[in-house]
N, C-alpha and C positions, 0 to 999 in steps of 0.2 A: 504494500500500500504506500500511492507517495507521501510526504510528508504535508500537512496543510501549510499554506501559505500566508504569512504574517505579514500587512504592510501597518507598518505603522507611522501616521502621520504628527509631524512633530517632536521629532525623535532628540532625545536628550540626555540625561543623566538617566532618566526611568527607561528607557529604550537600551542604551548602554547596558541595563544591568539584565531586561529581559534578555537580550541576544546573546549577551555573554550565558545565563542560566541554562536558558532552551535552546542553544545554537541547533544542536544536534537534534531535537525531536521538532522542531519546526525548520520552513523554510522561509527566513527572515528578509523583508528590507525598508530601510529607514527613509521617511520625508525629513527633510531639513533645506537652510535654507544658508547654512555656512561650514564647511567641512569641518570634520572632528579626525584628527590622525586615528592609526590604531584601533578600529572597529571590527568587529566580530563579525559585521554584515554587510552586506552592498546597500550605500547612502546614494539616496538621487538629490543631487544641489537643484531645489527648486520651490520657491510656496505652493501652500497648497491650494491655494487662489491661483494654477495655473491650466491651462488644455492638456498639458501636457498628464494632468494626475489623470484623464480615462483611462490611458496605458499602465497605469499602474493599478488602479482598482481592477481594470479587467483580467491583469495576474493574480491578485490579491483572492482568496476565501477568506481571511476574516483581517478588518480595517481593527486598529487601536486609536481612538484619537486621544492624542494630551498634548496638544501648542500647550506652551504656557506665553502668557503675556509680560513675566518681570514684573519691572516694577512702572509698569507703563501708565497711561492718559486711560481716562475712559475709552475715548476713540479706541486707541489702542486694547483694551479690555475687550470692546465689543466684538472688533476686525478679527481677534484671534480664536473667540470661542464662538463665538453666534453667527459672524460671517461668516467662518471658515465650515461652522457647520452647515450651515443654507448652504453653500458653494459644495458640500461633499454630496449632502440629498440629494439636488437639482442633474449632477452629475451622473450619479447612480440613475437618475428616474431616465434623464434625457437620452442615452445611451443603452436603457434597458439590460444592466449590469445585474447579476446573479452574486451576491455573497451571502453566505454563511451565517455572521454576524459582524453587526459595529458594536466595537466596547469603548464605552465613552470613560475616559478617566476624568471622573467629577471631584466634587469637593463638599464636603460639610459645610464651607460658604454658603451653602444655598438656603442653608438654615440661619435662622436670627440668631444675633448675637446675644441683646437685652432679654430675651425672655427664658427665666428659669424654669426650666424643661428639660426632662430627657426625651430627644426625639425619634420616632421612629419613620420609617419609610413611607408609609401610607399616612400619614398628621397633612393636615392643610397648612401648607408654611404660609404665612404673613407676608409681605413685602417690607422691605427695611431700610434697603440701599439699593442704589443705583447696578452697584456691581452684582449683588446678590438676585435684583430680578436679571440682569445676563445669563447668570449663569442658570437659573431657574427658563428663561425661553429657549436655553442653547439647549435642555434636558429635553422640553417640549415641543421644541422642532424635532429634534428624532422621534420620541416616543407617537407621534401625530404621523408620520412621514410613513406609514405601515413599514417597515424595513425592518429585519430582525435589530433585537438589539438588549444590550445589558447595562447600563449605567452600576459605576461604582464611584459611592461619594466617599472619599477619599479624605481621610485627616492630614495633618500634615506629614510630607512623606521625609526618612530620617535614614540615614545609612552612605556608603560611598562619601565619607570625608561630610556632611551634607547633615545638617539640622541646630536650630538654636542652643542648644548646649554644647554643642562644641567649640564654642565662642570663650565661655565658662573656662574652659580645659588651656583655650591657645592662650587667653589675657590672663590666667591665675589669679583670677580673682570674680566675684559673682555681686550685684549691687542689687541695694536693699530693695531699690526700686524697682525692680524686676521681677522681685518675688511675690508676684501676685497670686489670691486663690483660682485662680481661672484654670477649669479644668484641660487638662491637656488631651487633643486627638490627635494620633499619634498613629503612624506604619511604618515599616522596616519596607525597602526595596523589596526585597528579597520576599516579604512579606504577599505586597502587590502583586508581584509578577507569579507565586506559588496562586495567587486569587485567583488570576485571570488565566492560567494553565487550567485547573480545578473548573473553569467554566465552561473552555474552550472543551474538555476533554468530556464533560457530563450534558455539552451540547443545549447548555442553560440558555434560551432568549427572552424577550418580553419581562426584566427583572429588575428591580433597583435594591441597593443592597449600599447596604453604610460600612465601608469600608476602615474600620477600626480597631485597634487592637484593643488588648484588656488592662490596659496600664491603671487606669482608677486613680490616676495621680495628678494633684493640684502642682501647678507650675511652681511655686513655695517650694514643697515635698520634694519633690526630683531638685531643684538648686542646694536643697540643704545636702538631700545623700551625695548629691555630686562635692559639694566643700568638705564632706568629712572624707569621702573616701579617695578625693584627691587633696588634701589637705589646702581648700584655697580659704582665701581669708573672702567675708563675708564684710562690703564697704556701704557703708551706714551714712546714705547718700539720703533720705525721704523715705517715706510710707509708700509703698505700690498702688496704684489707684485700685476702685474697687471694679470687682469684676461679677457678671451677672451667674451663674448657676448653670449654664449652659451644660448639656450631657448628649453623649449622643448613643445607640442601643445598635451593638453589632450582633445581638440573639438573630435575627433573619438570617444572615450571612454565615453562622454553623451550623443551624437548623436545616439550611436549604442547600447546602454546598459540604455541609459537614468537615467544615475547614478546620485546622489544628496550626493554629498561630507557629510558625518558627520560633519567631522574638513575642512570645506575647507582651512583654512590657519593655520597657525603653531599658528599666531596671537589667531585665534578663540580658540585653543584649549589651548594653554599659558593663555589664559583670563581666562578662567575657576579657575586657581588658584589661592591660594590669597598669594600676593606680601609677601615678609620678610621682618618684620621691621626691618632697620638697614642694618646691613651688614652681606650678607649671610654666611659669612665663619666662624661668632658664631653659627649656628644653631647644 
């Protein structure tokens, strides 16, 4: 049997880490729009606002999208998730393209911020922000577009050198103001890319699914184990603002996929490293 075919648009650090995992059980290739040396997979330099992507969806069985936008303009916000989604639909339809599945790499963005709640998948989300109805239309232009498809709302993603505590680790040191109780949503790479194998492989569509691990840990909580077990000193800069109760419920996501976290908590996966004697900012 051949191997399915993976195109994945927007290809990046999380693309990086799929192709490196799955080289061998899929047949992988990345959208990007500036070369990266050293990749595991054949990159096409091009947006994905091009003519050129029918050729690539018409090799493709099943599409990944995650453009990320940085730290861009709204403009920019909207171009990379909502337009780029309309521009991948209208493609498919116009062309009368046959895939598999699109797996949308979403975000827990989608959910409000201010209201204390654990959310789950099926909750009528509120509108809040300008960015969070984006990313809420870029969901329901797929879901609308009859087309297979899996969204996973994704915390924020941590591994490959890559997450807010490692900041903690390079400057040796952790400020007071930082340690807010705002609960942490949280994935390992690794984490991701075992999700969307597990979907690809159980032939999961029509699904939205919260994409997070079981960490249970206020942003506070994770800065202090990190100052004791790298011995950083803790700088007594202000109170952390307050932060609303926010939670987010990845019970769908083991029930329905029967997933077994790698890194269930950030803890689990911090532990694996061994501590800096002293103070991190000689290393």
């Amino acid at each position: 049997m051949k191997p399915q075919k993976i195109l994945i648009l927007g290809y990046g650090a999380f693309g990086a880490s799929f192709a490196r995992l799955y080289q061998k059980r899929y047949d992988i290739r990345g959208i990007k729009r500036s070369s990266l040396p050293n990749q595991p997979c054949l990159i096409a330099l091009m947006p994905i606002q091009s003519e050129a992507l029918r050729a690539q969806l018409d090799w493709a069985d099943v599409v990944l999208f995650c453009p990320s936008s940085g730290r861009g303009d709204l403009d920019r916000y909207r171009e990379t998730y909502l337009d780029n989604m309309r521009f991948l639909i209208e493609t498919i339809r116009a062309h009368d393209l046959s895939l598999r599945s699109i797996i949308l790499i979403g975000s827990t963005g989608v959910y409000p911020r201010m209201l204390d709640q654990c959310w789950q998948e099926d909750d009528a989300i509120p509108v809040e922000n300008e960015r969070q109805q984006i990313l809420r239309q870029t969901e329901a232009a797929l879901v609308s577009s009859a087309l297979p498809y899996v969204i996973l709302r994704c915390g924020g993603l941590y591994g490959e050198e890559r997450g807010h505590f490692y900041r903690y680790i390079r400057e040796g040191k952790i400020q007071r103001s930082e340690m807010s109780n705002q609960w942490l949503l949280l994935l390992h790479f690794d984490d991701l890319c075992g999700l969307i194998d597990r979907v690809i492989q159980k032939k999961v569509t029509g699904e939205i699914f919260n994409a997070v691990d079981d960490s249970q840990l206020r942003r506070s909580e994770l800065a202090e184990w990190i100052a004791h077990r790298w011995r950083l000193p803790i700088i007594e800069d202000g109170p952390p603002p307050a932060s609303p109760e926010r939670r987010i419920s990845n019970k769908k996501l083991k029930a329905v996929l029967g997933y077994t976290f790698q890194y269930p908590s950030v803890k689990a996966f911090l532990g694996d490293r061994a501590p800096v004697k002293g103070n991190a900012s000689q290393r």
